[in-house]
N, C-alpha and C positions, 0 to 999 in steps of 0.2 A: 449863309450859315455863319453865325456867332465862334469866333476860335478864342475861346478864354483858358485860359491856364490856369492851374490850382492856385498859384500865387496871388493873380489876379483879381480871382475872388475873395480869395484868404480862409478856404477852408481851414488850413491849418492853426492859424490862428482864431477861427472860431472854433476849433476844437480843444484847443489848449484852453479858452476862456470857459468851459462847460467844464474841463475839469480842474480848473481854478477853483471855478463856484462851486464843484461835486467836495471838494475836498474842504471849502470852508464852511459847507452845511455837516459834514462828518465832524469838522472840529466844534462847531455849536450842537451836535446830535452829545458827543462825547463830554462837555461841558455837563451838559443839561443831563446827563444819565450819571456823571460820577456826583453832580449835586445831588440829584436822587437820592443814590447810592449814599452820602454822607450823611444826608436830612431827613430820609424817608423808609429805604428798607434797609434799616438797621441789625443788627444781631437783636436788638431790644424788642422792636417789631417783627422779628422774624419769632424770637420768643413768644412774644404773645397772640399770634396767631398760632402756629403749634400748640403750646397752652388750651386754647381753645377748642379747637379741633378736639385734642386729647378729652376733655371735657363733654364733647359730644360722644367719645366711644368711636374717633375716628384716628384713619394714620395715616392719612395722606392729605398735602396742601398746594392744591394748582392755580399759579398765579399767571397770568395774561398781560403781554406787554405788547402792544398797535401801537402803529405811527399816529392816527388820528382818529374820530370818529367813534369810541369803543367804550361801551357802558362806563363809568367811572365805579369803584367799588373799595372794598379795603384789598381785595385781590385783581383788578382788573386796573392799569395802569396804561396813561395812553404818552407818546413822545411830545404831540403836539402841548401836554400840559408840562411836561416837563421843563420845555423851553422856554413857556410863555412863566413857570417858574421861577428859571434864573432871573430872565431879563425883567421881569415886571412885579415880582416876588407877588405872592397872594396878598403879604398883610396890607402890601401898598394901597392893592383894592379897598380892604376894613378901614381904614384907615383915613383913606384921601375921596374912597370911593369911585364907583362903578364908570362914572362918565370920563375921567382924567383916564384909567387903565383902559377904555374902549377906546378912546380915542389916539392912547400911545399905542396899544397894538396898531391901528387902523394905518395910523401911522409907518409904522414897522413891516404889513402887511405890503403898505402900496411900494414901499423903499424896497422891499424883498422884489416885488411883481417887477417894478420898473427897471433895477438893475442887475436880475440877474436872468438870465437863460432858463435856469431851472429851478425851481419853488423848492421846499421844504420836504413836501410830498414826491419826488423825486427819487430820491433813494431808493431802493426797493429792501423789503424787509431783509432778505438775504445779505445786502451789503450792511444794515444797521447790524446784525447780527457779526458779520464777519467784522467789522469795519471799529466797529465801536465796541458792543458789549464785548465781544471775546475779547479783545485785546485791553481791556479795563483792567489795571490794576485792583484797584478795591473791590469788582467784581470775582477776581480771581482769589483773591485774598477771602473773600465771603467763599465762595465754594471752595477752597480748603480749610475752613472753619466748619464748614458742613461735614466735608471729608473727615475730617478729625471725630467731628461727632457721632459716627459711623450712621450719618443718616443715607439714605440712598436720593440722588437726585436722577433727573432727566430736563433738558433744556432743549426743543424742537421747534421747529414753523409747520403751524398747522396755517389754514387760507390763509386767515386775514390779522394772524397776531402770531406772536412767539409764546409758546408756553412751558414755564416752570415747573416742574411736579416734584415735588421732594414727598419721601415715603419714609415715614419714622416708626 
């Protein structure tokens, strides 16, 4: 019989390394949601979807936000694009083109796989939720700008995304 000691192995220290890596994928989750948040759902674009809606004869606007995987839409928003926003910006694709940005993700990808424990997809929506959006600044600063406009929201986790609902 093998008599090893928690030292020995070094659980502890592989556990302290998992929440190293937990907490430097919240700080790129957090990164890449408050660029969103500054470049994409704007008070402007939040205007003109309401706008719209209103338009149809409607009054309510449910917006969808996944970690990965999840239709792309003008209300369906996924994290994994979020990121690949920051760090590889879209227009660099338009721009420089498709093969350089596949090949810098690929990149990125294997550097993710190879040193860390725990990939991107880790997180579980609950923690992006608690971890990132709720504690957003410019997030909270948007929902009392909401508040103010006495619109009514709701923000939950349904399976496989978190969902928006604001009711004007």
């Amino acid at each position: 019989m093998n008599n090893c000691t928690h030292k020995e192995i070094g659980f502890s220290k592989v556990k302290a390394e998992v929440q190293q890596e937990k907490q430097l994928l919240v700080e790129i989750y957090k990164m890449a949601f408050e660029h969103f948040l500054n470049n994409v759902f704007t008070i402007k674009f939040l205007k003109s979807r309401i706008k719209e809606k209103l338009g149809y004869g409607e009054n309510d606007l449910i917006f969808k936000f996944a970690k990965d995987k999840y239709g792309k839409t003008t209300t369906d928003f996924e994290f994994a694009n979020m990121i690949a926003d920051v760090f590889f910006y879209k227009w660099l694709k338009e721009a420089i083109g498709f093969v350089l940005v596949k090949s810098k993700f690929k990149n990125y990808k294997r550097l993710i796989k190879d040193n860390f424990i725990c990939g991107t997809s880790k997180l579980t929506l609950q923690e992006v939720k608690d971890l990132v959006i709720d504690k957003s600044e410019p997030w909270q600063l948007l929902l009392k700008t909401i508040e103010n406009e006495n619109i009514k929201y709701d923000f939950f986790q349904c399976d496989d995304c978190l969902i928006f609902k604001m009711n004007f």
